[in-house]
C-alpha positions as CSV (number, residue, x, y, z in Angstrom):
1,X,-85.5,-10.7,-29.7
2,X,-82.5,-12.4,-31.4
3,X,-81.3,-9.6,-33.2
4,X,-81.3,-7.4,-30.0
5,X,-79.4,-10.8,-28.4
6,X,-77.2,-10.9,-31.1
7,X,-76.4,-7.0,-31.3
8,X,-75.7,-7.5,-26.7
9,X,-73.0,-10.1,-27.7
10,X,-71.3,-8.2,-30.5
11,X,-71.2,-5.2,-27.9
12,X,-69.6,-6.9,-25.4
13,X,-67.2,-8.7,-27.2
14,X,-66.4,-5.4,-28.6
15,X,-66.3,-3.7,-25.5
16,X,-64.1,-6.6,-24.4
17,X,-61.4,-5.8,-27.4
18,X,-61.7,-2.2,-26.4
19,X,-60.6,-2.9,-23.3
20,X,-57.7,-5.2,-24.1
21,X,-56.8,-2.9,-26.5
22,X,-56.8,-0.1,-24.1
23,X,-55.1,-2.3,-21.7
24,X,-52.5,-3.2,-23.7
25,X,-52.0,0.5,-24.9
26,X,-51.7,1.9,-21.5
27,X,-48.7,-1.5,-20.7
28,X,-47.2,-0.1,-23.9
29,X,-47.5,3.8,-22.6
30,X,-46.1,2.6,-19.3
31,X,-43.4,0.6,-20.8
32,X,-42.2,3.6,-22.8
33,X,-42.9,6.6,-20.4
34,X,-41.4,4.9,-17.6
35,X,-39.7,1.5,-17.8
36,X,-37.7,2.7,-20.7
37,X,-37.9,5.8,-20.6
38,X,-34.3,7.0,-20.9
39,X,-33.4,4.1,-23.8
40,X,-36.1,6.0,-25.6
41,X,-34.7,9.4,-24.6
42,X,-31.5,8.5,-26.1
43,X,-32.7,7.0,-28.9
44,X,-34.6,10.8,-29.8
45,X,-31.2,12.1,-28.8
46,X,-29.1,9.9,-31.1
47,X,-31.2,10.7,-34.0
48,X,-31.4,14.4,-33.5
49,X,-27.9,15.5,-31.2
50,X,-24.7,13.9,-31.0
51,X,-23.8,12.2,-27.2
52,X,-20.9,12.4,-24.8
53,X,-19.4,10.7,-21.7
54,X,-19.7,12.9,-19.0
55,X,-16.7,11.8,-16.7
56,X,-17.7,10.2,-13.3
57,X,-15.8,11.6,-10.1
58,X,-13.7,8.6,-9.1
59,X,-14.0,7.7,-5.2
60,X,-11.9,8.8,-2.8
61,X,-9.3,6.5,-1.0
62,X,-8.9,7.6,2.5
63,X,-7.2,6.2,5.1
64,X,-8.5,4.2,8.6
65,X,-10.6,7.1,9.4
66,X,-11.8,8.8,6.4
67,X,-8.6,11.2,6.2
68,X,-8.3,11.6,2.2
69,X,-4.9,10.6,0.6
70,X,-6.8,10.9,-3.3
71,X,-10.2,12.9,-3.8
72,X,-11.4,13.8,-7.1
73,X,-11.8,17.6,-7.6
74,X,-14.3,19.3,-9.4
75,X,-13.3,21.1,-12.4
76,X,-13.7,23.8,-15.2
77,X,-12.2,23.7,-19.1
78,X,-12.3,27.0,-20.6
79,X,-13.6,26.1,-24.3
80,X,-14.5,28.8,-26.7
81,X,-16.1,29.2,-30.2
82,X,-13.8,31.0,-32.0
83,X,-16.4,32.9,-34.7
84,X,-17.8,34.9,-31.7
85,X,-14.6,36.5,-30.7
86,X,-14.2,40.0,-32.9
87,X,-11.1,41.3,-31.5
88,X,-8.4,37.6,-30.6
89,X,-5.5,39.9,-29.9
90,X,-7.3,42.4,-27.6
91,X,-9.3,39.5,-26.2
92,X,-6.2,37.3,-25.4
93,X,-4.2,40.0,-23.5
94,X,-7.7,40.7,-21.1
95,X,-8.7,37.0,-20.6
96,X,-4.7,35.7,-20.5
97,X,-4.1,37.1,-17.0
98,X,-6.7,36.0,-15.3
99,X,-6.3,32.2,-16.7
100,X,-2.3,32.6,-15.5
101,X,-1.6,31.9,-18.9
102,X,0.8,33.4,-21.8
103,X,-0.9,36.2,-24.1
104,X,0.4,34.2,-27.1
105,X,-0.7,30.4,-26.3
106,X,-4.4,32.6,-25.3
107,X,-4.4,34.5,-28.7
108,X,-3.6,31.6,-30.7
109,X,-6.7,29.1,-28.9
110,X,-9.0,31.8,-29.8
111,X,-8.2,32.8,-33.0
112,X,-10.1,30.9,-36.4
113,X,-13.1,29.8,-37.5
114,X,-13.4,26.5,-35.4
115,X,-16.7,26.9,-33.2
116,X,-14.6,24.9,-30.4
117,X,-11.8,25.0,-28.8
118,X,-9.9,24.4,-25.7
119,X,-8.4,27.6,-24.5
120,X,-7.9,25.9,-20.6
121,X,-8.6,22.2,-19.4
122,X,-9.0,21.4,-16.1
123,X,-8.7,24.8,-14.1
124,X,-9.9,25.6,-11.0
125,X,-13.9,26.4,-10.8
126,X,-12.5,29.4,-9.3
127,X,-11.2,30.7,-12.1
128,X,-13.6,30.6,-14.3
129,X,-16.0,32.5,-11.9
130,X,-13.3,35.0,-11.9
131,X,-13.0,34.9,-15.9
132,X,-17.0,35.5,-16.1
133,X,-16.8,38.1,-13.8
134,X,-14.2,40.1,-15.2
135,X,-16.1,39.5,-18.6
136,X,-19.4,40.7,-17.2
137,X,-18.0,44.0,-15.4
138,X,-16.1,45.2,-18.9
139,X,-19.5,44.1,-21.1
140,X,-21.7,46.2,-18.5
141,X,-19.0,49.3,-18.7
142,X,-19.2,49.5,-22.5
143,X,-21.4,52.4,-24.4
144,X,-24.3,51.4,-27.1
145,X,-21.9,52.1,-29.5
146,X,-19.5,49.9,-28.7
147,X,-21.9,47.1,-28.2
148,X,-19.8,45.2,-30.4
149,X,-16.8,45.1,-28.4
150,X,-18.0,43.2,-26.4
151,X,-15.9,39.8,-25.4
152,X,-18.1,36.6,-25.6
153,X,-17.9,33.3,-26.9
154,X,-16.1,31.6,-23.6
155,X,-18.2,28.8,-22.3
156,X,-17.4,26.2,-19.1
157,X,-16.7,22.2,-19.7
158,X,-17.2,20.5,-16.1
159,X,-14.9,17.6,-15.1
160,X,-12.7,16.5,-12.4
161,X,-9.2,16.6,-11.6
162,X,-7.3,14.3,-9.1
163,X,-5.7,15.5,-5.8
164,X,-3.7,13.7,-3.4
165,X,-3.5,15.9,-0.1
166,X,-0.6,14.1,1.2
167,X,1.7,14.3,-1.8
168,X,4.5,11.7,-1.7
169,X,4.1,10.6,1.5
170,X,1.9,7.9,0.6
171,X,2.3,8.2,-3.2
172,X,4.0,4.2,-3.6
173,X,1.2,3.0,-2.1
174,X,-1.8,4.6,-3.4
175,X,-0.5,5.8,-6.9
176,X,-2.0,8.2,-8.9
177,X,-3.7,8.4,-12.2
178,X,-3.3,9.1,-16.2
179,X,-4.7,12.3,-18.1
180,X,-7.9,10.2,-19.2
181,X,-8.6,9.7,-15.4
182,X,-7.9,6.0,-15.9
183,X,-4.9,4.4,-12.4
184,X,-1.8,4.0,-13.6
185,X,0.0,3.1,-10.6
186,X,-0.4,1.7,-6.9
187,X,-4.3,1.6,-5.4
188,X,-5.2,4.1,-8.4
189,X,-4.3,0.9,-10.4
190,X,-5.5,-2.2,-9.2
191,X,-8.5,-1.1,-8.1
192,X,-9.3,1.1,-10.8
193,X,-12.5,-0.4,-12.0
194,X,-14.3,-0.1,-8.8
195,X,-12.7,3.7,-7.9
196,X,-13.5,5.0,-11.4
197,X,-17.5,4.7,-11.3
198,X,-19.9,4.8,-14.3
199,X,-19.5,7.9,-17.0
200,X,-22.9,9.6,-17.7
201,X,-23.6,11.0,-21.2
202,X,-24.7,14.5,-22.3
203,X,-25.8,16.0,-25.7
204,X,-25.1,18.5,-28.3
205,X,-25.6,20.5,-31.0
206,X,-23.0,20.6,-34.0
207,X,-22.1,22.9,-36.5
208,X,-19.4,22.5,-38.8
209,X,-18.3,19.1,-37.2
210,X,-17.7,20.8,-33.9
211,X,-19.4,20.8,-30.3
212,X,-21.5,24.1,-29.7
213,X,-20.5,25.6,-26.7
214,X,-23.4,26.3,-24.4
215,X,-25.7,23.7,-26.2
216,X,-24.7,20.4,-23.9
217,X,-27.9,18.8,-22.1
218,X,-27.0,15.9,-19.3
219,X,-29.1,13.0,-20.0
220,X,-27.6,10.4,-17.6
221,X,-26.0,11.7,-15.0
222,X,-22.7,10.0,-14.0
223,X,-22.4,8.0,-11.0
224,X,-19.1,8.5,-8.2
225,X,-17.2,5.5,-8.0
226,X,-16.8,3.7,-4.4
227,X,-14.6,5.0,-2.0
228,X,-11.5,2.8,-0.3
229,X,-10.8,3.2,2.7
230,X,-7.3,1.8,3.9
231,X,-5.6,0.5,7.1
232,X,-3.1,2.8,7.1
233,X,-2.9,5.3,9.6
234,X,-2.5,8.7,8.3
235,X,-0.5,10.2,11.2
236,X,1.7,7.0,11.4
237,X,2.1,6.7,7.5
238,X,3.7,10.5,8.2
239,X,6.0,9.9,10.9
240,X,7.2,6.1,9.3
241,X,7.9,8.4,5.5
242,X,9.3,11.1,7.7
243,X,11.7,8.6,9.5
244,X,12.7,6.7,6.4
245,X,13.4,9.0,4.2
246,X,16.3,10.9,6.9
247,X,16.9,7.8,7.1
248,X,17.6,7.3,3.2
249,X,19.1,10.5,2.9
250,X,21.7,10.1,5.8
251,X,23.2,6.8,4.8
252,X,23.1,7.4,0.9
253,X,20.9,4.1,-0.1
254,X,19.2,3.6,-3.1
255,X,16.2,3.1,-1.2
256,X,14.3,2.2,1.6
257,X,11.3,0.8,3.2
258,X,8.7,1.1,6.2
259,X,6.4,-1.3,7.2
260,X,4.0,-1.2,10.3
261,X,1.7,-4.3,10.5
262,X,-0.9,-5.3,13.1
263,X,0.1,-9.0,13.4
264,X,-2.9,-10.2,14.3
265,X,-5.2,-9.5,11.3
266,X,-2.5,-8.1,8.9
267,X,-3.8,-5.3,8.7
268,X,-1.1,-2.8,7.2
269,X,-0.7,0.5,10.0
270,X,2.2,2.4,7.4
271,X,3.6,1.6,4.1
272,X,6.4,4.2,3.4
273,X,9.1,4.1,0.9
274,X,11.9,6.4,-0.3
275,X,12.8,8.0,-2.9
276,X,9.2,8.8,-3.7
277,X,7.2,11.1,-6.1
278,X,4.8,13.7,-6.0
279,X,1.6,12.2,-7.6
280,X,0.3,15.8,-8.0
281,X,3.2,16.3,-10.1
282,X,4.1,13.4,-12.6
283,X,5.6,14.8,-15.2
284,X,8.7,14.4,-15.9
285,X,9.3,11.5,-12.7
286,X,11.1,8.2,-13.8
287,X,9.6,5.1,-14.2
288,X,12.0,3.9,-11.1
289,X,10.3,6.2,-8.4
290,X,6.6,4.7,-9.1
291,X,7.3,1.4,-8.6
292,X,6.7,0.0,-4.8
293,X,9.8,-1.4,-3.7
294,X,7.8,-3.0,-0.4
295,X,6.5,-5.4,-3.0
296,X,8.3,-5.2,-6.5
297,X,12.3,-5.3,-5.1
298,X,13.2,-8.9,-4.2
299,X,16.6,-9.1,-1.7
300,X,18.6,-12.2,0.0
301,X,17.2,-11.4,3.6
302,X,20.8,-11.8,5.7
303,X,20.6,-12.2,9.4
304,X,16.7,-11.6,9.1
305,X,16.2,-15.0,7.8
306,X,17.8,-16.6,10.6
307,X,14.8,-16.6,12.6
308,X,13.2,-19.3,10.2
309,X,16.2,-21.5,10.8
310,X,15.7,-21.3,14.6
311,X,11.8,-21.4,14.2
312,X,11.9,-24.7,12.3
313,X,14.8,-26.3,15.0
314,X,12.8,-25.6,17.4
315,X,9.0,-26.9,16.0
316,X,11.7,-29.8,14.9
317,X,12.7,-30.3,18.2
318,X,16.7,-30.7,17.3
319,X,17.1,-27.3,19.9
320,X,16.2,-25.6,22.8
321,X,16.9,-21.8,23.7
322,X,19.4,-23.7,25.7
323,X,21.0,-26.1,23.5
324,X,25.0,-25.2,23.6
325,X,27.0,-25.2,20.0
326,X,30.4,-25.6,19.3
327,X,31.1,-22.1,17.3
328,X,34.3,-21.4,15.4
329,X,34.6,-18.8,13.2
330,X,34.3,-20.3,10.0
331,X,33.3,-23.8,8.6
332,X,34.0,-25.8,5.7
333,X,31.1,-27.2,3.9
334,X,31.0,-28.8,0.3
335,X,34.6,-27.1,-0.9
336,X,33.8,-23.5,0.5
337,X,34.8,-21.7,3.4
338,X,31.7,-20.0,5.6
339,X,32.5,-17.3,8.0
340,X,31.5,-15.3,10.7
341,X,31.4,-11.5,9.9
342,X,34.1,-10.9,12.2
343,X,37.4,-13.5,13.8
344,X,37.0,-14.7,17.3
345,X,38.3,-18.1,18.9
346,X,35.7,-21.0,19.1
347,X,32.4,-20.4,21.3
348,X,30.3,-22.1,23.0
349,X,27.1,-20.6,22.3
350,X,23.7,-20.9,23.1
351,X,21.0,-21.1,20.1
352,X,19.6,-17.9,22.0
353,X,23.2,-16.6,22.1
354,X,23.8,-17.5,17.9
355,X,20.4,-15.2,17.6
356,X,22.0,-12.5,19.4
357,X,25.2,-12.5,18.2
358,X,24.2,-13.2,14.7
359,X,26.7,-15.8,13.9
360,X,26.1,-17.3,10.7
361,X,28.3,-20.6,11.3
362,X,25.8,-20.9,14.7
363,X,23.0,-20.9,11.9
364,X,24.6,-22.8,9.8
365,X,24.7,-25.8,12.5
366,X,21.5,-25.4,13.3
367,X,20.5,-25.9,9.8
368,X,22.8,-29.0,9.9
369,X,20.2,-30.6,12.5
370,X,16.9,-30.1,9.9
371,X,18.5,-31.1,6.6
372,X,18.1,-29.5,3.1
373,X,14.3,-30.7,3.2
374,X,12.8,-29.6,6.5
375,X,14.7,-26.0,6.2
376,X,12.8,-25.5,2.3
377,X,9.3,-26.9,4.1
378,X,9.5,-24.4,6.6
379,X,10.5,-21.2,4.4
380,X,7.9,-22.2,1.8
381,X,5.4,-22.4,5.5
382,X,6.2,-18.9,6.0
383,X,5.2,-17.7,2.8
384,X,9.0,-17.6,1.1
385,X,8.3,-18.4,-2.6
386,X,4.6,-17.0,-2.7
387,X,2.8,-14.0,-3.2
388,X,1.8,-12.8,0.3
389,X,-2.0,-12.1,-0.9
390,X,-1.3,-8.4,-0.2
391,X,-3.1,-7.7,-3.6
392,X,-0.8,-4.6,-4.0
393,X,0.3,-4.4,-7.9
394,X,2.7,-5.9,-9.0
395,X,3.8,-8.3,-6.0
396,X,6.7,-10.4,-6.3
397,X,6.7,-13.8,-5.2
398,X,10.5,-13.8,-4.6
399,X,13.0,-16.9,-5.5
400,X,12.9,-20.1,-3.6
401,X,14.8,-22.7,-5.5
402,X,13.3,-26.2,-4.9
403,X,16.0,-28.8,-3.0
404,X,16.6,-31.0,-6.3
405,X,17.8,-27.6,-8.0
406,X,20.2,-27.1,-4.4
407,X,24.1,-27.5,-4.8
408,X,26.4,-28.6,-2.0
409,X,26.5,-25.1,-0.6
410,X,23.2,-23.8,-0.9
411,X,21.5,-25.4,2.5
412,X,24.3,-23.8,4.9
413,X,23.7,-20.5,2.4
414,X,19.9,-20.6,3.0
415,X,20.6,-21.1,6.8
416,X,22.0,-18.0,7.6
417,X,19.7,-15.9,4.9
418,X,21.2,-15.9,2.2
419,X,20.8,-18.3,-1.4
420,X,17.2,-17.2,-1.6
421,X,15.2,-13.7,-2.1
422,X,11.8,-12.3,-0.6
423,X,10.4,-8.7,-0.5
424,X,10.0,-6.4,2.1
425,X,6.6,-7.6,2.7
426,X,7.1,-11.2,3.0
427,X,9.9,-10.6,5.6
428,X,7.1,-8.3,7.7
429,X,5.3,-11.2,7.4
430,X,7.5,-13.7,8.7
431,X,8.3,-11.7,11.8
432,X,4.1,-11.7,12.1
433,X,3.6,-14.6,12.4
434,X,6.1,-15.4,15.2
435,X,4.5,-12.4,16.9
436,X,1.1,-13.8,16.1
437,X,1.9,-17.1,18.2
438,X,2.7,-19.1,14.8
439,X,-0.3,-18.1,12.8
440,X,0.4,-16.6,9.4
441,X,-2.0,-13.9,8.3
442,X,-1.9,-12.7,5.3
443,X,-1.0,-8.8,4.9
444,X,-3.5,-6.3,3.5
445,X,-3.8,-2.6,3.0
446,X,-8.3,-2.6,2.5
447,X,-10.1,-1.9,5.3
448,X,-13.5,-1.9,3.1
449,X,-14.9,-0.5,0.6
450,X,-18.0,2.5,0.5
451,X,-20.1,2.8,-2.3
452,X,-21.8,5.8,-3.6
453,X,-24.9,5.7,-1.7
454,X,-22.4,5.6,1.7
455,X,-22.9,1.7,2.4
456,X,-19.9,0.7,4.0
457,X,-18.8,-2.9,3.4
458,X,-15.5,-4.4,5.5
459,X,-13.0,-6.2,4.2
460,X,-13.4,-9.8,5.1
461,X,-11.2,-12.1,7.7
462,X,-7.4,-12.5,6.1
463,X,-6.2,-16.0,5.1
464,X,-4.4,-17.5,8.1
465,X,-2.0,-21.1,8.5
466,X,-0.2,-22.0,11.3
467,X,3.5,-22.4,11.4
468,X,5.0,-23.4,14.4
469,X,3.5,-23.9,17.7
470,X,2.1,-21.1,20.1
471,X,4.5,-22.4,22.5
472,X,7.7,-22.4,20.5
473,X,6.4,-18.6,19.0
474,X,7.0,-17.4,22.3
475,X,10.4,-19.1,23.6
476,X,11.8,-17.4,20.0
477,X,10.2,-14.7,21.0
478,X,12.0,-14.5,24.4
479,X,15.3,-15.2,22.5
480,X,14.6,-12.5,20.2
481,X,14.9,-10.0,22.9
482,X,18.9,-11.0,23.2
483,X,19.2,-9.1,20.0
484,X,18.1,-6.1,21.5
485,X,19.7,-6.5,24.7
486,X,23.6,-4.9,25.7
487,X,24.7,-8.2,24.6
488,X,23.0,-8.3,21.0
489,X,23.4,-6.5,17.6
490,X,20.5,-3.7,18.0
491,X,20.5,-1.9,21.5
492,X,19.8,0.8,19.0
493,X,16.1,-0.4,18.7
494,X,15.3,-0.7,22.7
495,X,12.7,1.7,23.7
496,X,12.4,2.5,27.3
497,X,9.9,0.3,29.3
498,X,8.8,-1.5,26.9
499,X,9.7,-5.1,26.1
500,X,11.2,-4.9,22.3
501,X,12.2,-8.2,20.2
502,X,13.5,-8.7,16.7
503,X,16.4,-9.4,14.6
504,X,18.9,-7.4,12.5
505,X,19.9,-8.2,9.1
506,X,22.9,-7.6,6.8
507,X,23.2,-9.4,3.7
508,X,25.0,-9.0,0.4
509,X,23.1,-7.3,-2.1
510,X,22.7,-8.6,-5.8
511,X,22.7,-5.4,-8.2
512,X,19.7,-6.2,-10.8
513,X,21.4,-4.8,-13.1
514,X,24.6,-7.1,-13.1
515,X,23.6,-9.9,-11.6
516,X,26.5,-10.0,-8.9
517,X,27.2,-9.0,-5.4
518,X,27.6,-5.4,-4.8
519,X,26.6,-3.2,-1.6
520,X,24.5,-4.4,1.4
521,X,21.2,-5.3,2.4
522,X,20.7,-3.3,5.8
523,X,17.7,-4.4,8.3
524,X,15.6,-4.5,11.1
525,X,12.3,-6.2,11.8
526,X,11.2,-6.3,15.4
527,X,7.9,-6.2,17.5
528,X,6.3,-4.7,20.8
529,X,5.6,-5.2,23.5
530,X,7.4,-8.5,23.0
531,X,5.4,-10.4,25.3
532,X,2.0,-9.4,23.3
533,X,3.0,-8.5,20.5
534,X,0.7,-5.4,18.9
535,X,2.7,-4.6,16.3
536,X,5.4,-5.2,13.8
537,X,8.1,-3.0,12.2
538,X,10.2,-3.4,8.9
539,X,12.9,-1.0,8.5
540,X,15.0,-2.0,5.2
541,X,17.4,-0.1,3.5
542,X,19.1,-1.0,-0.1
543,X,22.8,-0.3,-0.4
544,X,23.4,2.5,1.8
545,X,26.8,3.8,1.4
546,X,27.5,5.7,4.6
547,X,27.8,2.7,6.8
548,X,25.8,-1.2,6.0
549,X,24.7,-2.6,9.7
550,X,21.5,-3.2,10.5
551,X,21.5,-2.3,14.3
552,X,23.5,0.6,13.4
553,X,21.2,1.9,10.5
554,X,17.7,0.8,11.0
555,X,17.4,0.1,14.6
556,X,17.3,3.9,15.2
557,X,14.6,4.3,12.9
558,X,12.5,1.2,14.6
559,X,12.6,3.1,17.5
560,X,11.5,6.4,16.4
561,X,8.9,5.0,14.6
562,X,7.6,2.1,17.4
563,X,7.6,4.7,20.3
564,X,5.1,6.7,18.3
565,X,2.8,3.8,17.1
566,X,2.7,3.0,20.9
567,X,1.9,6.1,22.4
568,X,-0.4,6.7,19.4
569,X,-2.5,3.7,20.0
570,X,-2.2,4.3,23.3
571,X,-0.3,0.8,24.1
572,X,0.9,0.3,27.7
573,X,4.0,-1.0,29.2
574,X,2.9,-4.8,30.0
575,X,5.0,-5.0,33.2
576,X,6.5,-8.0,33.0
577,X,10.7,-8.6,33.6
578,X,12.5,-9.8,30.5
579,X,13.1,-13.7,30.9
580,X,16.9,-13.9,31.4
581,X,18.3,-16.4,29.0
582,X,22.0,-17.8,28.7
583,X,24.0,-16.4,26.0
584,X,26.7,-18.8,26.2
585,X,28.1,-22.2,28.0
586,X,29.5,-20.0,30.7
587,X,26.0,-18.1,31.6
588,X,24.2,-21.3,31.3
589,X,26.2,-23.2,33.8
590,X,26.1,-19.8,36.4
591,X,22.5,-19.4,35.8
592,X,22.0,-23.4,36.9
593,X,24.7,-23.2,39.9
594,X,22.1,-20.2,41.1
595,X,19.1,-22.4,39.8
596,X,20.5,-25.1,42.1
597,X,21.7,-22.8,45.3
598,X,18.2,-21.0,45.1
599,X,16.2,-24.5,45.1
600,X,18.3,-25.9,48.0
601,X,17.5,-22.5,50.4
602,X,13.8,-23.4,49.3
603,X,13.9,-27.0,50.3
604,X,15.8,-26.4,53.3
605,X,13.0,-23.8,54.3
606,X,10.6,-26.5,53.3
607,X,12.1,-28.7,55.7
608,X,12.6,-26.2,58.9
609,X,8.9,-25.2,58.5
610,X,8.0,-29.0,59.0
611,X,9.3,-29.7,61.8
C-alpha cells in the first residue's frame, strides 16, 4: 500500500511538470507564432536574404474640402539584369521607344554583366504595362528556332512619385519634395514627419553583390502617412494667384502677395504669392522663387501701420473719430524735417479725416499724444516683433527696436509706419484683429489632420488676446471706411453694396541687399462687410516699377478678389447706411449745425404734441 501511494504521488507530481511544461511550451509557441512573429520573420530573413525599405506613400494635403494640391502617385522603375539580355543593341532600339527614352542612354543601362540595373526610375505604371506587353506580343511571334531571341530580363520596382495638381498656384505654400521623397520646402517641409508615414521592408536574393530582379518578398508592408487638410479654399486660392500675379506682371514688382483670412478663427481662406514655381518641375528654379514671401520678406508697413497709431489713441483715450488737428504739411521733430507726401496749406483735420487722407504729420501728432512707450506697448500687442504662430517655415518675427534703443526721430517714424518691419502676415493680422472687435487670433493654414485609417482630427482653437476694446474696434472701423470713400485714398477697393474698410499703404522700401532705401512698398489691407466683418484681404506688392500707390495698385486687386470670396461664401449685403463721419473742422461744425437744427424740429414737435 505505500509503494502504490508513493508511485500516485510521483505520478502526479509528474503529471503536474508535464503540464507546466506543456503550458509553458505552448506561452513560448504563442509568443513566437504570434506575438513576435514578424521580429522572428525578419530575423530568418536577415540571416538568409538581404532587406529593404519599401517607400511609404506620403499623405495627401488637400485643401478645405478634400481637393488635392499634393498626392503621392504610384510608380514603376524599369530595372533589368543585364546577363539575360542576348542582343543590348537590338533590345535598346525596341524597348527605347516605348520608355520615350534615347536608343543610346537605353543600350548603355542594359548592356554588362551587372544583374541590376536601372534602365527607368519612376515612370508611369502605364508604361510598363505597355513595355510588357510589347515584350510579350514579339516573344509570342517568334519561331522554336529563334527561341533565343527572345527579349527578357526587364523586371518592375514599385514606388511613388509626387504630384501637385495645382502646379504653382499654391506651390509657396505647400512646397514640394526632394528625390528621396523627403519636404524640402513649404507644408512638404514642416510637416514632413507626420506626411511621410512609416517605410516597410522587403527581401531579396543577391548574386554577385546585386539585387535579383524578380526575387523581392514584402515583409512589412509600409504604412501611408496622414493626410493634411488645409483652410485654404481651392477656388479662392485660384482667383487670389490669378489676381496677383496680373497684378505682379502689370506693375513690374519684384513680388507680391495675397492673403485672405477669416478673422474670427484665423483661419487662412488664400495664400498666393508671385513669382512662383512649378513644384512638378524643380529643376533648375532658384532658391529665390521657393521661399514664401508672406512669411520670410520683412517690410516697413507705410500708411498700413497707421491704424495701430489711431487704435492705441483711441483705447488711450487722447482721440475721438472727432478730435480736430492742426495739420501742416511738414513738422520738425528732433533736427529732421517730416512731410506729407504731397504740399498743401495747414488743415484742420479730423483723426478720421488723417486716416483717410493718409497724412503722416496727422499721425505723427497722434503719436505725440501716447509717447514713445505706449505706441511700442501697443505694436508689440498686435503681434509686431513676434512670430504670428502661423507655423509656416521659416516665419520671420520682423524688427521692433525696444524704446531705450529709439533715437529722437524714431517715435514720429514708427507713427506713421515706418522705423520698424513685419511680414505680410503680421500685417493681415493686425487688420484681424480690428475686424475681430479687438481680439487677436493667431493665423493658421491646418484645418486637421487624417490619419491612415481615415480618423479625422481638427485642428484645435487658435491662441487669442485682446487688444483694444470691442467698442473702439468698431468706431476705427467706421473711420476706416473714409479711406474707401470719394474722399479717401482707395475708391479703387469699393465693391458695390457692400460696406468695405481698410487702409492703403506706401512706404519706402529697404533693398536687402544694400541696406538702404530704394523703391516702394505698395498696399492694401481692408475687410467686408465692414460692419461684420467676415473676412480680411492683404494685397502687397514689393517695388513695382510701373506706378507705387497703394489705392492705385492693390485696391483693384482687393476688389476682384473680395467680390469673389463674398459671392463664393455666399455673404450678403448687411443693409446698413455707412455712418457719415467728419473729415475735417469744416464738416464737423456743418454736421453739428444740422445735428442742432434737426434736434430743435424734434423738440419743437415734442412740445406741439403736448399741448
Amino acid at each position: 500500500m505505500g509503494d502504490l501511494h508513493i508511485a500516485k504521488s510521483r505520478i502526479r507530481i509528474l503529471a503536474l511538470v508535464f503540464t507546466v511544461i506543456l503550458a509553458l511550451f505552448s506561452i513560448q509557441l504563442v509568443r513566437v507564432q504570434v506575438v513576435e512573429a514578424a521580429n522572428y520573420k525578419l530575423r530568418a530573413v536577415d540571416e538568409m536574404e538581404t532587406t529593404r525599405t519599401i517607400q511609404a506613400p506620403r499623405g495627401e494635403i488637400t485643401d478645405i474640402n478634400g481637393i488635392a494640391f499634393a498626392r503621392s502617385v504610384s510608380a514603376i522603375s524599369v530595372v533589368v539584369d543585364q546577363t539575360q539580355i542576348k542582343n543590348p543593341a537590338k533590345t535598346a532600339a525596341f524597348a527605347a521607344p516605348i520608355l520615350d527614352l534615347p536608343v543610346e542612354q537605353v543600350q548603355e543601362a542594359i548592356t554588362g554583366t551587372r544583374k541590376y540595373s536601372m534602365v527607368l526610375k519612376n515612370g508611369r505604371p502605364a508604361l510598363w504595362e505597355k513595355l510588357t506587353n510589347a515584350i510579350d506580343s514579339y516573344n509570342s511571334q517568334l519561331s522554336k528556332e529563334e527561341f533565343g531571341e527572345r527579349i527578357i530580363g526587364f523586371f518592375p520596382e514599385r514606388s511613388y512619385i509626387r504630384e501637385y495638381p495645382s502646379g504653382q498656384f499654391i506651390s509657396s505654400l505647400v512646397g514640394f519634395v526632394r528625390a528621396d521623397g523627403v519636404g524640402a520646402s513649404g507644408i512638404e517641409s514642416t510637416l514632413n514627419s507626420i506626411i511621410s508615414g512609416t517605410a516597410g521592408r522587403y527581401s531579396y536574393a543577391r548574386a554577385n553583390g546585386a539585387e535579383i530582379p524578380g526575387s523581392q518578398s514584402e515583409i512589412i508592408a509600409p504604412k501611408e502617412g496622414s493626410t493634411i487638410r488645409l483652410t485654404i479654399d481651392r477656388d479662392v486660392q485660384w482667383v487670389a494667384a490669378k489676381a496677383i500675379a496680373d497684378a505682379v506682371k502689370q506693375t513690374g514688382a519684384v513680388n507680391g502677395t495675397v492673403i485672405v483670412m477669416d478673422p474670427r478663427t484665423g483661419a487662412i481662406i488664400a495664400h498666393a504669392t508671385a513669382p512662383t514655381f512649378n513644384p512638378n518641375q524643380t529643376k533648375g528654379v532658384p532658391l529665390e522663387l521657393m521661399r514664401n514671401p508672406s512669411v520670410q520678406d520683412v517690410y516697413e508697413p507705410g500708411s498700413t501701420g497707421k491704424v495701430m497709431t489711431i487704435a492705441a489713441a483711441l483705447e488711450e483715450g487722447t482721440i475721438s473719430p472727432t478730435t480736430v488737428l492742426r495739420v501742416p504739411d511738414s513738422l520738425y521733430r528732433a533736427g529732421k524735417v517730416f512731410r506729407d507726401h504731397d504740399p498743401h496749406p495747414v488743415q484742420h483735420l479730423t483723426t478720421t479725416g488723417i486716416l483717410a487722407v493718409s497724412s503722416n504729420i496727422g499721425s505723427i501728432k497722434v503719436g505725440d499724444s501716447l509717447g514713445s512707450d505706449k505706441l511700442h506697448d501697443y505694436l508689440t500687442k498686435f503681434g509686431i516683433g513676434e512670430k504670428t504662430g502661423s507655423g509656416l517655415a521659416g516665419e520671420s518675427a520682423g524688427i521692433l527696436h525696444p524704446v531705450s534703443e529709439w533715437s529722437g526721430t524714431t517715435a514720429p517714424t514708427v507713427a506713421f509706419g515706418q522705423g520698424y518691419s513685419l511680414t505680410a502676415m503680421q500685417a493681415t493680422s493686425v487688420f484681424a484683429t480690428i475686424a475681430n472687435g479687438g481680439v487677436r487670433v493667431s493665423p493658421t493654414v491646418i484645418a486637421g489632420i487624417r490619419d491612415e485609417s481615415g480618423n479625422f482630427t481638427p485642428a484645435g482653437n487658435r491662441d487669442s488676446v485682446r487688444v483694444i476694446s470691442a467698442a473702439n474696434a468698431a468706431k476705427l472701423r467706421t473711420m476706416m471706411e473714409s479711406v474707401v470713400s470719394n474722399h479717401g485714398t482707395a475708391p479703387t477697393a469699393a465693391i458695390p453694396g457692400y460696406r468695405v474698410a481698410g487702409k492703403t499703404g506706401t512706404a519706402q522700401r529697404v533693398d536687402p541687399m544694400t541696406g538702404k532705401y530704394s523703391g516702394y512698398t505698395a498696399s492694401f489691407i481692408g475687410f467686408a462687410p465692414a460692419d461684420s466683418p467676415r473676412f480680411v484681404i492683404n494685397v502687397t506688392l514689393q517695388r513695382p516699377r510701373n506706378g507705387h500707390f497703394g489705392g492705385a495698385l492693390c485696391g483693384p486687386v482687393f476688389k476682384k478678389v473680395m467680390t469673389f470670396v463674398l459671392q463664393s461664401k455666399h455673404v450678403a449685403p448687411t443693409g446698413t447706411e455707412v455712418a457719415r463721419v467728419a473729415l475735417n473742422q469744416a464738416e464737423l461744425r456743418k454736421m453739428e449745425s444740422e445735428q442742432q437744427a434737426k434736434n430743435k424740429i424734434k423738440t419743437s414737435q415734442a412740445s406741439v404734441k403736448t399741448e
